[in-house]
PQR file of N, CA, C, O and H, with PARSE charges and radii, in Angstrom:
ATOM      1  N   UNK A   1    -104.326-110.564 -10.023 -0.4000 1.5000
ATOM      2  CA  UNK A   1    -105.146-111.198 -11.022 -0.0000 2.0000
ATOM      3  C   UNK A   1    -104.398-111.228 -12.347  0.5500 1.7000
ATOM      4  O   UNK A   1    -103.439-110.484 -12.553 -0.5500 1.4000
ATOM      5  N   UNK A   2    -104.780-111.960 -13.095 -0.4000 1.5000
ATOM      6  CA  UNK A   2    -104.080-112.394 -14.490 -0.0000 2.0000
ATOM      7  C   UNK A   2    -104.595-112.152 -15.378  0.5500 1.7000
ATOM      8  O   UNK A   2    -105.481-112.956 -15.670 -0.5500 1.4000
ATOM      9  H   UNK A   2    -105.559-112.564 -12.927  0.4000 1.0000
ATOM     10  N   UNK A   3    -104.368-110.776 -16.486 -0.4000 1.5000
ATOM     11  CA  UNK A   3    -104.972-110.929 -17.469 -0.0000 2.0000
ATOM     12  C   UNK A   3    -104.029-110.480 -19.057  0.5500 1.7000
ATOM     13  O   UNK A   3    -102.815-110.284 -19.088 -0.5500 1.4000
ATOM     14  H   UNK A   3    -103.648-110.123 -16.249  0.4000 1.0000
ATOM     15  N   UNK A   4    -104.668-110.425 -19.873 -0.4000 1.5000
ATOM     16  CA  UNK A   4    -104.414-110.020 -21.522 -0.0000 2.0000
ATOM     17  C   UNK A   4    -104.471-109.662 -21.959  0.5500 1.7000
ATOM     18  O   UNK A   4    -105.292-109.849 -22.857 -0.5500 1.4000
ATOM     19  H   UNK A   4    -105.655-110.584 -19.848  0.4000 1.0000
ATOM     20  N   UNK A   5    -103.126-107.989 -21.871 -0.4000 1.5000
ATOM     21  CA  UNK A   5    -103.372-106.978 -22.263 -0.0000 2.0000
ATOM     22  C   UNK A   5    -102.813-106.552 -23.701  0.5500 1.7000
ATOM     23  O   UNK A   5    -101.852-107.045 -24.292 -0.5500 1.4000
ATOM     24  H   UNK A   5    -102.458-107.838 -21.142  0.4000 1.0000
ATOM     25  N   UNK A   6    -103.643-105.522 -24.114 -0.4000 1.5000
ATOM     26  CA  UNK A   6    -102.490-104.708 -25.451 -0.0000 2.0000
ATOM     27  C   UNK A   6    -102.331-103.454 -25.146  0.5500 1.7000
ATOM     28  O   UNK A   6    -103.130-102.641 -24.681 -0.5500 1.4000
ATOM     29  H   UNK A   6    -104.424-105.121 -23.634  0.4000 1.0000
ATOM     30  N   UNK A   7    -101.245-103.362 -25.442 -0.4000 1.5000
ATOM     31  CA  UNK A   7    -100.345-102.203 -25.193 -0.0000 2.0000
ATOM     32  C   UNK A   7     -99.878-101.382 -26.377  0.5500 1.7000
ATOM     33  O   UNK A   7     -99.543-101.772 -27.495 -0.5500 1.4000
ATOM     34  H   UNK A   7    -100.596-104.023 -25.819  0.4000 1.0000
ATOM     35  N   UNK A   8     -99.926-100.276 -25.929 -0.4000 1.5000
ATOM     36  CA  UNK A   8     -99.822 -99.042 -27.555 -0.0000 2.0000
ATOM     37  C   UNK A   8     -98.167 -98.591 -26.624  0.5500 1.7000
ATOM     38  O   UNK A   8     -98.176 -98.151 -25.475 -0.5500 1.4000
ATOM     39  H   UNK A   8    -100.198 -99.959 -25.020  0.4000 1.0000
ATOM     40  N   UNK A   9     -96.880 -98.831 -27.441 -0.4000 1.5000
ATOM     41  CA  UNK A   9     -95.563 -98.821 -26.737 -0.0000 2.0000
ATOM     42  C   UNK A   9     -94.671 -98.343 -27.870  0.5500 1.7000
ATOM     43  O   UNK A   9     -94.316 -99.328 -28.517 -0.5500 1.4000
ATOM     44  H   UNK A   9     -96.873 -99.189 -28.375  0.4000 1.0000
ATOM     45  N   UNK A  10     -94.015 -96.864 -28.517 -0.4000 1.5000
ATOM     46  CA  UNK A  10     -93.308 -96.564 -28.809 -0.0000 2.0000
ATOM     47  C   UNK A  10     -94.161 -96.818 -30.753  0.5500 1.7000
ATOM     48  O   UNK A  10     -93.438 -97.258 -31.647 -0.5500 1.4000
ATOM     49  H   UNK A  10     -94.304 -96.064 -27.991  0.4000 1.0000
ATOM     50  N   UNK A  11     -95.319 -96.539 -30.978 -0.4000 1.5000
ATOM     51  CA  UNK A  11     -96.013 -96.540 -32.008 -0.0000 2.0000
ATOM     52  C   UNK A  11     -96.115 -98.208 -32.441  0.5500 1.7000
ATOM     53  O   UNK A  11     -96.323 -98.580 -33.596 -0.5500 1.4000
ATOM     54  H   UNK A  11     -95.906 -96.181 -30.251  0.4000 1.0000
ATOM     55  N   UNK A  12     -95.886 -99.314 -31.026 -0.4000 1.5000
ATOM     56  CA  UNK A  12     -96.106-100.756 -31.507 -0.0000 2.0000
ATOM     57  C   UNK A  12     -96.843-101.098 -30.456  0.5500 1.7000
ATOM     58  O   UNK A  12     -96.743-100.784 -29.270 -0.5500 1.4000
ATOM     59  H   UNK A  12     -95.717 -99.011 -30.088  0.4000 1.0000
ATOM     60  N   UNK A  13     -97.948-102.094 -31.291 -0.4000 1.5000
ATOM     61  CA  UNK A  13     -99.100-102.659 -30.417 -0.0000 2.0000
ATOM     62  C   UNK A  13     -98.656-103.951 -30.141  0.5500 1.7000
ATOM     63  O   UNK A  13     -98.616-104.851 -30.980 -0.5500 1.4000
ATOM     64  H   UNK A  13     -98.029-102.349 -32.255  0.4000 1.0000
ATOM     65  N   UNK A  14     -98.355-104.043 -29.090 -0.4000 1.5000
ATOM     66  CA  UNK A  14     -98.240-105.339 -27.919 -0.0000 2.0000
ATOM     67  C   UNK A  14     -99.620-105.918 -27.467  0.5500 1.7000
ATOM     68  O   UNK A  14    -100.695-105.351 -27.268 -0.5500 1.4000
ATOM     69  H   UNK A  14     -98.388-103.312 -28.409  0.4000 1.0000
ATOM     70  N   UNK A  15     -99.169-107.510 -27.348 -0.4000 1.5000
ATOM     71  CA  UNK A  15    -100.256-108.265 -26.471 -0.0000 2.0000
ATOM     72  C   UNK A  15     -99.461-109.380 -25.502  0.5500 1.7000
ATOM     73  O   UNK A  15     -99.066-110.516 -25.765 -0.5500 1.4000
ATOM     74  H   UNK A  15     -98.296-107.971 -27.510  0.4000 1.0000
ATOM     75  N   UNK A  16     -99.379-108.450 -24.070 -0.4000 1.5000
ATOM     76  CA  UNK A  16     -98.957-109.701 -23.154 -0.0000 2.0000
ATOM     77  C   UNK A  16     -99.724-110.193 -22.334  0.5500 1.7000
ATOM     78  O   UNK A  16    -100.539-109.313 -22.054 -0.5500 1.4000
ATOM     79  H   UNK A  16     -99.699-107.527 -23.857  0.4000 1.0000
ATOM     80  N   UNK A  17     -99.976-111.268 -21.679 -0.4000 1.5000
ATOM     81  CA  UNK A  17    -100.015-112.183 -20.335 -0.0000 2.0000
ATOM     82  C   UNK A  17     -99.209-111.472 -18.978  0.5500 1.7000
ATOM     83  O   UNK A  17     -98.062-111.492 -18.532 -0.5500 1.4000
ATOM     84  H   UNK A  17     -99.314-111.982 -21.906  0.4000 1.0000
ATOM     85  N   UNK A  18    -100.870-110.666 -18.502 -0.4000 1.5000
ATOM     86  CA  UNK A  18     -99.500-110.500 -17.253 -0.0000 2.0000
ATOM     87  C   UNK A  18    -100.620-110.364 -15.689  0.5500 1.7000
ATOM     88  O   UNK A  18    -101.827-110.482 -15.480 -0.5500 1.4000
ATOM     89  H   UNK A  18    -101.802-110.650 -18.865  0.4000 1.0000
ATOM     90  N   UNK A  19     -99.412-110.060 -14.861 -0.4000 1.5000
ATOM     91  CA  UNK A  19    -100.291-110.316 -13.199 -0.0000 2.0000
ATOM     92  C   UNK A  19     -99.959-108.818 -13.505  0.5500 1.7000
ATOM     93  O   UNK A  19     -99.330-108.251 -14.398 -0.5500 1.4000
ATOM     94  H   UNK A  19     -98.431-109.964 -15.030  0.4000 1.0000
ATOM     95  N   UNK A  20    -100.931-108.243 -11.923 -0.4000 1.5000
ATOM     96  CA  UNK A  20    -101.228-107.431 -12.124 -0.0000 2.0000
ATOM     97  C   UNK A  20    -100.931-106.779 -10.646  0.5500 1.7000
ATOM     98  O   UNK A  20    -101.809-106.993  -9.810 -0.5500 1.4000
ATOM     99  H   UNK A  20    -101.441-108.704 -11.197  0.4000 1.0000
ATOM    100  N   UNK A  21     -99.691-105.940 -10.189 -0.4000 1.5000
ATOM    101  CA  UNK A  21     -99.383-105.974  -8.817 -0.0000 2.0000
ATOM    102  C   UNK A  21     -99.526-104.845  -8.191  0.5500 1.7000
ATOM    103  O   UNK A  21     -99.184-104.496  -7.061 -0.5500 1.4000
ATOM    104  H   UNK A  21     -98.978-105.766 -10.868  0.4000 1.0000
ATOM    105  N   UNK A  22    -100.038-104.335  -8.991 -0.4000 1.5000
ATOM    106  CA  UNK A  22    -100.275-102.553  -8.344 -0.0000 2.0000
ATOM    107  C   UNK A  22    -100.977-101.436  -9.350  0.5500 1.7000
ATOM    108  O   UNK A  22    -100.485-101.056 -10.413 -0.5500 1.4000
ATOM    109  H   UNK A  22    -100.316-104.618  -9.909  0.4000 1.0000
ATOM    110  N   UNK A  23    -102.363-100.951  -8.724 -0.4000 1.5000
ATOM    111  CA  UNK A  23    -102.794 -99.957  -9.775 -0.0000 2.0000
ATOM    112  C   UNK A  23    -102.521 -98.472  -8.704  0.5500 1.7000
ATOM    113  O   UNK A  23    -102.684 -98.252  -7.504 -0.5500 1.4000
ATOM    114  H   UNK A  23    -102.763-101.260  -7.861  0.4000 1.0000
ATOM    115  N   UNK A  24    -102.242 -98.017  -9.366 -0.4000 1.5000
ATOM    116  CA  UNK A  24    -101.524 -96.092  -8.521 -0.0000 2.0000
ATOM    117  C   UNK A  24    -102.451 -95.422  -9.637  0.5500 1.7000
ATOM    118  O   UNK A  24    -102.163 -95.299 -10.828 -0.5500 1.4000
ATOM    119  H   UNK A  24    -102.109 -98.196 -10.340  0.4000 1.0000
ATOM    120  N   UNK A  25    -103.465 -95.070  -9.085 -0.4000 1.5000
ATOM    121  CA  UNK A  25    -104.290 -93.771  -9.509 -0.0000 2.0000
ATOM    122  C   UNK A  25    -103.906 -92.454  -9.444  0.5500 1.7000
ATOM    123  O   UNK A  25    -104.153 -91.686 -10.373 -0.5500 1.4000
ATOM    124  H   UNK A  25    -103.699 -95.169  -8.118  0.4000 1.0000
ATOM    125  N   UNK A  26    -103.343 -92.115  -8.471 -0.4000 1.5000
ATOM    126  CA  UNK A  26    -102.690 -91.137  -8.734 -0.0000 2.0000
ATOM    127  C   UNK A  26    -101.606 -90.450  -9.490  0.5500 1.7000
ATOM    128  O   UNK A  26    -101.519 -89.295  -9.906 -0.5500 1.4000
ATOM    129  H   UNK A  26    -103.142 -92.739  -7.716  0.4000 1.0000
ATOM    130  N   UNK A  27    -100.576 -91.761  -9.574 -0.4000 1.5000
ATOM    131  CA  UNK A  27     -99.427 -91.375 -11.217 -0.0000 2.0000
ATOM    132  C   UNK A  27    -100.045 -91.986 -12.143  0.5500 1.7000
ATOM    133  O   UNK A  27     -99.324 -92.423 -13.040 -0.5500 1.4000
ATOM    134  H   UNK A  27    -100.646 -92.700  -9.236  0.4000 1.0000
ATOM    135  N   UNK A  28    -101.570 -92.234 -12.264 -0.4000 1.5000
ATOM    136  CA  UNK A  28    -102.073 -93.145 -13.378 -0.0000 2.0000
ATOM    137  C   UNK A  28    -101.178 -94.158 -14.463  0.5500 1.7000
ATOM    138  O   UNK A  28    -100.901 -93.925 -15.640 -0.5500 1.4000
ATOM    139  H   UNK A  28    -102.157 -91.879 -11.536  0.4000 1.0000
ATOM    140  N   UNK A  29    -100.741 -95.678 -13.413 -0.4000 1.5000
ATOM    141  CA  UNK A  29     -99.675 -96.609 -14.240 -0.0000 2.0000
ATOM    142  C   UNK A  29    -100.443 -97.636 -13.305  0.5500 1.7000
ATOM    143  O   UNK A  29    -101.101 -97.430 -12.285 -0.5500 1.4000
ATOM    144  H   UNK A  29    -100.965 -95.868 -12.457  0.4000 1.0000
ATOM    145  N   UNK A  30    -100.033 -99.247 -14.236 -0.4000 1.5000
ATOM    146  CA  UNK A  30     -99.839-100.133 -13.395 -0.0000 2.0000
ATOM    147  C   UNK A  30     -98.964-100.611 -13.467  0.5500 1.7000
ATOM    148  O   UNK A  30     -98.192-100.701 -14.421 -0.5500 1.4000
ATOM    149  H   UNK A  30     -99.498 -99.414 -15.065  0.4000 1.0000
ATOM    150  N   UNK A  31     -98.898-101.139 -12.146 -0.4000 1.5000
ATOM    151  CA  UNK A  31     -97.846-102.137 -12.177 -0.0000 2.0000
ATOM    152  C   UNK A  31     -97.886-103.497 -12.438  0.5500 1.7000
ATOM    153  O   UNK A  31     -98.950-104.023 -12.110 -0.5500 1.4000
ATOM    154  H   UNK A  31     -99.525-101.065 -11.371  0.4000 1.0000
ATOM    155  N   UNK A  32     -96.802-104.449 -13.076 -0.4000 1.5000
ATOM    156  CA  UNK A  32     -97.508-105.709 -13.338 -0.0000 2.0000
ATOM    157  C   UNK A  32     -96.013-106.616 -13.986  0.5500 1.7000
ATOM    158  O   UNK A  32     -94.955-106.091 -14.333 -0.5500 1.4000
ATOM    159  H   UNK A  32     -95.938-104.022 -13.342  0.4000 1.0000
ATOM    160  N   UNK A  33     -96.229-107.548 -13.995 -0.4000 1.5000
ATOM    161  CA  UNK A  33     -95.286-108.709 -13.543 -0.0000 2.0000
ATOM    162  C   UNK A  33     -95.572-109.752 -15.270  0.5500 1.7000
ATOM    163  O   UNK A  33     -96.671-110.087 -15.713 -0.5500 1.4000
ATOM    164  H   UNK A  33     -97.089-107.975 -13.713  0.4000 1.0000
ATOM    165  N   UNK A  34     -94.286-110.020 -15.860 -0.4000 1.5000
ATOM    166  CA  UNK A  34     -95.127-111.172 -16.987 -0.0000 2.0000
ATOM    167  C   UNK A  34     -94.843-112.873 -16.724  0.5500 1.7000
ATOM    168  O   UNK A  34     -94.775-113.248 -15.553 -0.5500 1.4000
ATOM    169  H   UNK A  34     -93.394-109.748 -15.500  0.4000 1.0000
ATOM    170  N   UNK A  35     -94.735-113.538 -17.459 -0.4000 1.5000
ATOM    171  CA  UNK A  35     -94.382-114.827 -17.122 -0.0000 2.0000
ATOM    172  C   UNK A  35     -93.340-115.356 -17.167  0.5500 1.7000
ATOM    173  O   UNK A  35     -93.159-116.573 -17.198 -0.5500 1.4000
ATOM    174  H   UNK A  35     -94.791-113.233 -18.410  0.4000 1.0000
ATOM    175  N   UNK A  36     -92.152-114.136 -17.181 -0.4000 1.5000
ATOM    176  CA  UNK A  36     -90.968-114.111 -16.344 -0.0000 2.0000
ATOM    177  C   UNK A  36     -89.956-113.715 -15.730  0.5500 1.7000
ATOM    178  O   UNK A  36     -88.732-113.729 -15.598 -0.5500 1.4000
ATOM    179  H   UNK A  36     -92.299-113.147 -17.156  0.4000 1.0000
ATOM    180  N   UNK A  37     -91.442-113.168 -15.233 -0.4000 1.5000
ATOM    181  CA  UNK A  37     -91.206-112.470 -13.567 -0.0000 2.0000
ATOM    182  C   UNK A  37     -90.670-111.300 -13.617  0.5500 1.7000
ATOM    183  O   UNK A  37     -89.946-110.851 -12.728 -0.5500 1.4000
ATOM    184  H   UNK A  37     -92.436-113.157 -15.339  0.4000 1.0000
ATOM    185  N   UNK A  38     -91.063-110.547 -14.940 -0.4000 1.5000
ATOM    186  CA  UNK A  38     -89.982-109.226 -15.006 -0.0000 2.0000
ATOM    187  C   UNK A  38     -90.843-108.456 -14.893  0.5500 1.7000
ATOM    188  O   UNK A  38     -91.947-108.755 -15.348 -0.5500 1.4000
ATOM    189  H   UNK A  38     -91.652-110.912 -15.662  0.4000 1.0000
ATOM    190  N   UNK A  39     -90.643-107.217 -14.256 -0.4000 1.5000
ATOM    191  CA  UNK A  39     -91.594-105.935 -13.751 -0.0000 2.0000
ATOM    192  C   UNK A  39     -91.561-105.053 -14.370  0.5500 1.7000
ATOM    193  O   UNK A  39     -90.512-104.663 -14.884 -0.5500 1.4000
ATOM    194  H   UNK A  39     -89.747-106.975 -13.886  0.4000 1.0000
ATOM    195  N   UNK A  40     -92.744-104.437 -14.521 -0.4000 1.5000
ATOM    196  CA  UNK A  40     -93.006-103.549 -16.234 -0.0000 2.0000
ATOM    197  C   UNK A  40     -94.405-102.623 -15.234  0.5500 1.7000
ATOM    198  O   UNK A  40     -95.361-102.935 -14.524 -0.5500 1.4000
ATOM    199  H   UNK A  40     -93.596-104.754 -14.104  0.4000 1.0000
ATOM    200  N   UNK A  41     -93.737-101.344 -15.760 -0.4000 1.5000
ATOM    201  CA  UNK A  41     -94.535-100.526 -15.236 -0.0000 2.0000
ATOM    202  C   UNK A  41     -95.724 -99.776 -17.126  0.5500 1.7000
ATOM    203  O   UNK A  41     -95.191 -99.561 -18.215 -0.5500 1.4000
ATOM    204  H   UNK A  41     -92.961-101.090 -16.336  0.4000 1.0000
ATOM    205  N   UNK A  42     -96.879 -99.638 -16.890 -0.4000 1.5000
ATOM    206  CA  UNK A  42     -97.516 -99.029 -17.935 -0.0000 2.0000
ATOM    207  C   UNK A  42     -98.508 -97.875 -17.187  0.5500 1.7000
ATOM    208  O   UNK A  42     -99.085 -97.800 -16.103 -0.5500 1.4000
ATOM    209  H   UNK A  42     -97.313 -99.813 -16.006  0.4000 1.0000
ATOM    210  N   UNK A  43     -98.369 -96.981 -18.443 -0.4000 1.5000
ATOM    211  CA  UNK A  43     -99.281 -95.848 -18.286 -0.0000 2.0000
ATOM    212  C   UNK A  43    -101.131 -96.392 -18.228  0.5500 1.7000
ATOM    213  O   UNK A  43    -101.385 -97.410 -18.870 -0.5500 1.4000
ATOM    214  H   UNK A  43     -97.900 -97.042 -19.324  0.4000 1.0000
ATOM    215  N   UNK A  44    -102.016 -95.874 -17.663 -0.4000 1.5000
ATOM    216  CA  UNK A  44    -103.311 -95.522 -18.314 -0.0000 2.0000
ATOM    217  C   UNK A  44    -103.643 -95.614 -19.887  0.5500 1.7000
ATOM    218  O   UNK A  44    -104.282 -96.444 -20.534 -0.5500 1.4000
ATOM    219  H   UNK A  44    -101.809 -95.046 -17.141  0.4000 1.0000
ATOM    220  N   UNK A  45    -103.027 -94.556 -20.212 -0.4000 1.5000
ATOM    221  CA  UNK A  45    -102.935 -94.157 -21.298 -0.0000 2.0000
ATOM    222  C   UNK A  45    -102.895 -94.735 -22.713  0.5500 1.7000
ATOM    223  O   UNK A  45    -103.451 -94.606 -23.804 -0.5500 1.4000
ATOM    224  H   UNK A  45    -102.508 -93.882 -19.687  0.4000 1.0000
ATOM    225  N   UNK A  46    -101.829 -95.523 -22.039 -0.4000 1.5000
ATOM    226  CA  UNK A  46    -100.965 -96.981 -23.078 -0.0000 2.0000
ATOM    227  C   UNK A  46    -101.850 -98.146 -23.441  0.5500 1.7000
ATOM    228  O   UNK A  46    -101.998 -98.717 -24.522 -0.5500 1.4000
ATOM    229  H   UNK A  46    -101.377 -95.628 -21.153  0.4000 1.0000
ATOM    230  N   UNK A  47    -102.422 -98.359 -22.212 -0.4000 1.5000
ATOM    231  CA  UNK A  47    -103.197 -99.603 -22.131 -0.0000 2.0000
ATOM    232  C   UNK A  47    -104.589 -99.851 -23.481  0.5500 1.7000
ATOM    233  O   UNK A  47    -105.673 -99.294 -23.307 -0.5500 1.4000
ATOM    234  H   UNK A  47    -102.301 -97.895 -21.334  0.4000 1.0000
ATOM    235  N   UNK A  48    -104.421-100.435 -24.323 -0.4000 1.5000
ATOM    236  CA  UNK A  48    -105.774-100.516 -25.218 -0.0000 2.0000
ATOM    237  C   UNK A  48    -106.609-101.162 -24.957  0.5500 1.7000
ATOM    238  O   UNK A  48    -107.734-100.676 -25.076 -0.5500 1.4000
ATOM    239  H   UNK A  48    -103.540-100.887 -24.464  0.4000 1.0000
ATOM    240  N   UNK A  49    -106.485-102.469 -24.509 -0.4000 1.5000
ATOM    241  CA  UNK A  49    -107.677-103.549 -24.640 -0.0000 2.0000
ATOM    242  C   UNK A  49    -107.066-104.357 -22.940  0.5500 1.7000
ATOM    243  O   UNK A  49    -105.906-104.602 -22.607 -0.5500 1.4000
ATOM    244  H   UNK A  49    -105.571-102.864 -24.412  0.4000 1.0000
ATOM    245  N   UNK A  50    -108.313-104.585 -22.194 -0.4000 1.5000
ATOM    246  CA  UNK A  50    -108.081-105.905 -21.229 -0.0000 2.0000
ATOM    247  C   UNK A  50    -108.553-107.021 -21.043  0.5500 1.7000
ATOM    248  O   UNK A  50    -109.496-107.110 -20.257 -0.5500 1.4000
ATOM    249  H   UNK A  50    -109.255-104.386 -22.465  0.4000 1.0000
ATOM    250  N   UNK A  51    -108.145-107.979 -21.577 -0.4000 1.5000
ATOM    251  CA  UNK A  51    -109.096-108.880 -21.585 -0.0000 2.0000
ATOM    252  C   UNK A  51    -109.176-110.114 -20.121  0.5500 1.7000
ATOM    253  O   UNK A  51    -110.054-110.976 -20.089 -0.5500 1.4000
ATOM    254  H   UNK A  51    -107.379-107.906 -22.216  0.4000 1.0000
TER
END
């Protein structure tokens, strides 16, 4: 699924467009893909807003 996230990353707030290819509850991250095609892993933690 595709959505529009912000991200809290090294004390800077990000907002990307991204798919969404794997949630791991157990190392609490997702995994997720942007619009080009590069694979970016994020914490729980990190994540602020989903829209």
């Amino acid at each position: 699924m595709d959505y529009t996230i912000k991200i809290l990353e090294n004390g800077y707030l990000y907002k990307n467009y991204i798919t969404v290819a794997n949630i791991n509850p157990l190392n609490k991250t997702i995994t997720c893909t942007d619009a080009f095609h590069n694979q970016r892993m994020f914490k729980f933690g990190d994540v602020i807003e989903v829209d």
